[in-house]
N, C-alpha and C positions, 0 to 999 in steps of 0.2 A: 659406831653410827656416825652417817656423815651428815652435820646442822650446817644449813644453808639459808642466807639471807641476801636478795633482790633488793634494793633501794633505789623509787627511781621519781618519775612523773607519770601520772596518767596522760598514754599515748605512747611511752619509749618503750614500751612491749614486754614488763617487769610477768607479766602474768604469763604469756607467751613462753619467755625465757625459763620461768620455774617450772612448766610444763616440759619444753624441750628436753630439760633439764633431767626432770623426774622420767621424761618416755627414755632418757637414755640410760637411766640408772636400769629400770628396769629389763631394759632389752640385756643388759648384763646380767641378770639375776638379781637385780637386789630387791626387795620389801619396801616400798615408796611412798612418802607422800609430798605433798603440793598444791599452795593454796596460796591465792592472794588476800590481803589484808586495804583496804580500803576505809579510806577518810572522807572527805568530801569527793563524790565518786562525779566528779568533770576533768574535764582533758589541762591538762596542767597541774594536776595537784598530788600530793605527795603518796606514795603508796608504797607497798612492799609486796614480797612474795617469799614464800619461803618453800627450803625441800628438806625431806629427811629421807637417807638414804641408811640400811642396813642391811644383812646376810638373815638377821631374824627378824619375828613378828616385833613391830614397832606398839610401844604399849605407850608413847609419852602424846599427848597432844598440846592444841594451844600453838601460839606465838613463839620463836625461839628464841631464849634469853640469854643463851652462851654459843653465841655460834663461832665456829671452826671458819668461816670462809663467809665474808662480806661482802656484798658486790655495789657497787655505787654507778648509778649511769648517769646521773646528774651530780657533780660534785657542788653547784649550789645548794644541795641541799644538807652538806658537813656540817657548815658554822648554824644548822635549824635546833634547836631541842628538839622542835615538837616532833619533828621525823624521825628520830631516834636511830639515827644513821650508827653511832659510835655504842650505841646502846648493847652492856655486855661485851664488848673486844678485851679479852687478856692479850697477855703476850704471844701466845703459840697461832691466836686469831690473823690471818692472811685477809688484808682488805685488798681490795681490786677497785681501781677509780676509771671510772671513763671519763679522761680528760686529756687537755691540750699540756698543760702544766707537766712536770719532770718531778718522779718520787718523791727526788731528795726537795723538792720543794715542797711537797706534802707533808715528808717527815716534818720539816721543819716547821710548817703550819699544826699540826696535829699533835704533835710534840710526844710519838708511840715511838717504842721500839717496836712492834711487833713487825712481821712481814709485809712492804707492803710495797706494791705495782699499782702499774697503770696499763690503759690501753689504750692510745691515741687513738683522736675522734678523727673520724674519717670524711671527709666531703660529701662522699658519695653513700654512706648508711642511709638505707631505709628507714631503719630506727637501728638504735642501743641492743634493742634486746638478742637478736642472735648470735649477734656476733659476742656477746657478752657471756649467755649460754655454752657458745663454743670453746670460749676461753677458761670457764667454770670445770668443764670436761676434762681438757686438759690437766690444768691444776689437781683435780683430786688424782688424776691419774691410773684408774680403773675402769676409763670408758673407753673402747676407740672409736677409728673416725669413722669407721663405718657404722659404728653404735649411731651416734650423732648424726649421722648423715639420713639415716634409717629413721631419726624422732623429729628430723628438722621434716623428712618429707610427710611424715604422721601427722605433724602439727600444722603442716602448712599447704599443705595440698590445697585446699579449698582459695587457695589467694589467685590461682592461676599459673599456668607456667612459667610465663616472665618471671614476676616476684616470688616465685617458689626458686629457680635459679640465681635469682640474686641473692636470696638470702642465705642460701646453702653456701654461696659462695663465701657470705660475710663470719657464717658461724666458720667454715676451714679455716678461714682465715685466721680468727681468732685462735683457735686450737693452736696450727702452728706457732702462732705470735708468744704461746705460753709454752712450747717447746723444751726451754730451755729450765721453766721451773717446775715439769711435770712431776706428780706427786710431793708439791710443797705443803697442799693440805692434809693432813691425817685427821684419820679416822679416828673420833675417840667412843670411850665404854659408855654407854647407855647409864642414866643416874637412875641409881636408885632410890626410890622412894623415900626408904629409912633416914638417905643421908641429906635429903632436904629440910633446909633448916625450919623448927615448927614455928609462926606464925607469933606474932605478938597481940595477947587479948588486947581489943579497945574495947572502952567504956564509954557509950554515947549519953551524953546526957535528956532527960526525956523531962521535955516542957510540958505548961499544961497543955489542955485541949484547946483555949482559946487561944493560946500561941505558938502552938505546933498549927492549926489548922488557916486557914488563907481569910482571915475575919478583919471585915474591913472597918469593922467597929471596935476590936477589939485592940489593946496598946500597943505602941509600938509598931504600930503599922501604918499604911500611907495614907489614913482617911481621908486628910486634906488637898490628894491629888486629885481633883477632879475630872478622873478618868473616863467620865462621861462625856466628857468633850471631844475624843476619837470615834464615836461613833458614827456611822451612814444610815445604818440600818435600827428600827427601835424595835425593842416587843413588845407586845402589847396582850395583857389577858382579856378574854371575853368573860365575865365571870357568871356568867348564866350556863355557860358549856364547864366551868371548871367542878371537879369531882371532890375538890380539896383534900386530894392526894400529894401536900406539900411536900415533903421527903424526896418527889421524884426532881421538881426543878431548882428546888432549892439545894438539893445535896447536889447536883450535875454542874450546878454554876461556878466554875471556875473561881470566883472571887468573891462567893457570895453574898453579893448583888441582889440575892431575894431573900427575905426576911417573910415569917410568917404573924399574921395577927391575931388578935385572940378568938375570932372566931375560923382559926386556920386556913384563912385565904393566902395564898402568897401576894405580895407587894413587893413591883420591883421599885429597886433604888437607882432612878435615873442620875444621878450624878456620879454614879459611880459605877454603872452598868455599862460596859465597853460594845456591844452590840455583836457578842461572839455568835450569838440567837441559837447555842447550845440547848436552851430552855428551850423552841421550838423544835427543834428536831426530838428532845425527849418526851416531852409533853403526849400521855398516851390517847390526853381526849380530842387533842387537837384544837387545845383551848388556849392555846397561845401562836400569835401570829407575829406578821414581822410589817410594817410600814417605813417608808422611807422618810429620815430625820427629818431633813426639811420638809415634809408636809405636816409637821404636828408641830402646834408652839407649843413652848416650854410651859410646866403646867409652873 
């Protein structure tokens, strides 16, 4: 099976490329999958994509955590943890950088022996992604170009003819540019289940109820922040409509903020009541309403 991993930015067309990618495995025969992975989903932020490519039915899902072939389009994102660029590379692992920068200045930064290229950025890309895809191609060395050519126009047709031409142009591109180390990536054996290592028991510790639960009266917690003071909006019960069905707005309050009396009315706690007016929306008799702070002086 062949595990593949997209590293890039939302907008450099990581989700594009793992599809290309996966239409070209396919058009070969192989059992596919392909899916992007997203974080903060806006144009600039860190993301991935991944493919799995096989001759049989593919039984693993998930994230891939050892992957055979990494692909990087923004090389800011190396020195990230949280993007988890280097996440799982052994040595037999072939990273691919889209960058201006020279290998052996990567080696040197990354400090891997493992395989590892680049692909100069180009002036004139659209985006990273096809031409990235096309170089992917190459590398496992089981697609051809007219495989690729056949998923770049699958994938992209809808863009128009100009940018359907440019881009085909950029994935050949690519292809060629990795010519010289076709089939550097292999193919490895599908894991087997048995030989995944079992899991380590945790023991979570289990506090009372008044300190596992968000009680702003109870220790150890923020009583004294006077979180009332963020509020715009105030609730307010009518209690001639209220059913004294406490449980409904007092369990739904967020920080409970209502507390009930002995004669089971709820009473909210303005000083500590943020104005979420969650208690409004639950309230089934429609016996809590919402006023704007400044028109009510503080009692």
């Amino acid at each position: 099976m062949y595990r593949i991993r997209f590293h890039g930015r939302g907008g450099q067309g990581m989700k594009t490329a793992s599809r290309i990618l996966g239409s070209a495995f396919f058009l070969q025969g192989y059992e596919v999958q392909d899916a992007p992975r997203y974080g903060a989903e806006r144009r600039g932020a860190p993301i991935f994509a991944y493919v799995r490519a096989a001759r049989q039915t593919i039984q693993e899902r998930g994230i891939i955590l050892e992957p055979d072939l990494v692909i990087v389009a923004d090389d800011s994102l190396l020195p990230m943890p949280a993007a988890g660029v280097l996440q799982g590379i052994a040595a037999r692992t072939v990273l691919l950088i889209h960058s201006a920068e020279t290998p052996e200045t990567w080696r040197h930064r990354l400090n891997i022996a493992g395989p590892l290229l680049t692909l100069p950025v180009e002036a004139e890309q659209h985006f990273a992604g096809t031409a990235l895809a096309g170089a992917a191609a190459r590398l496992v060395g089981v697609i051809t170009a007219s495989a690729l050519e056949q998923a770049v126009r699958q994938e992209l047709t809808g863009l128009g003819a100009e940018a359907l031409a440019a881009n085909l142009d950029q994935a050949l591109a690519g292809y060629e540019r990795m010519a010289p180390q076709a089939g550097l990536v292999r193919e490895c054996e599908a894991l087997a289940a048995d030989a995944c290592p079992r899991p380590d028991w945790v023991e979570l510790p289990l506090d009372e109820a008044d300190m596992a639960a968000a009680a702003i009266h109870a220790g150890a917690t923020s009583v004294e922040v006077r979180t009332g003071l963020w509020r715009t909006l105030r609730p307010v019960i009518d209690y001639p409509r209220c059913n004294r069905c406490w449980w409904v707005c007092s369990e739904f309050c967020p920080d409970s903020a209502i507390r009930v009396n002995a004669e089971h009315y709820p009473e909210i706690d303005y000083e500590h009541c943020k104005g979420c007016l969650i208690c409004v929306a639950q309230c089934p008799t429609h016996a809590i309403s919402s006023i704007p702070e400044s028109s009510e002086a503080q009692p």
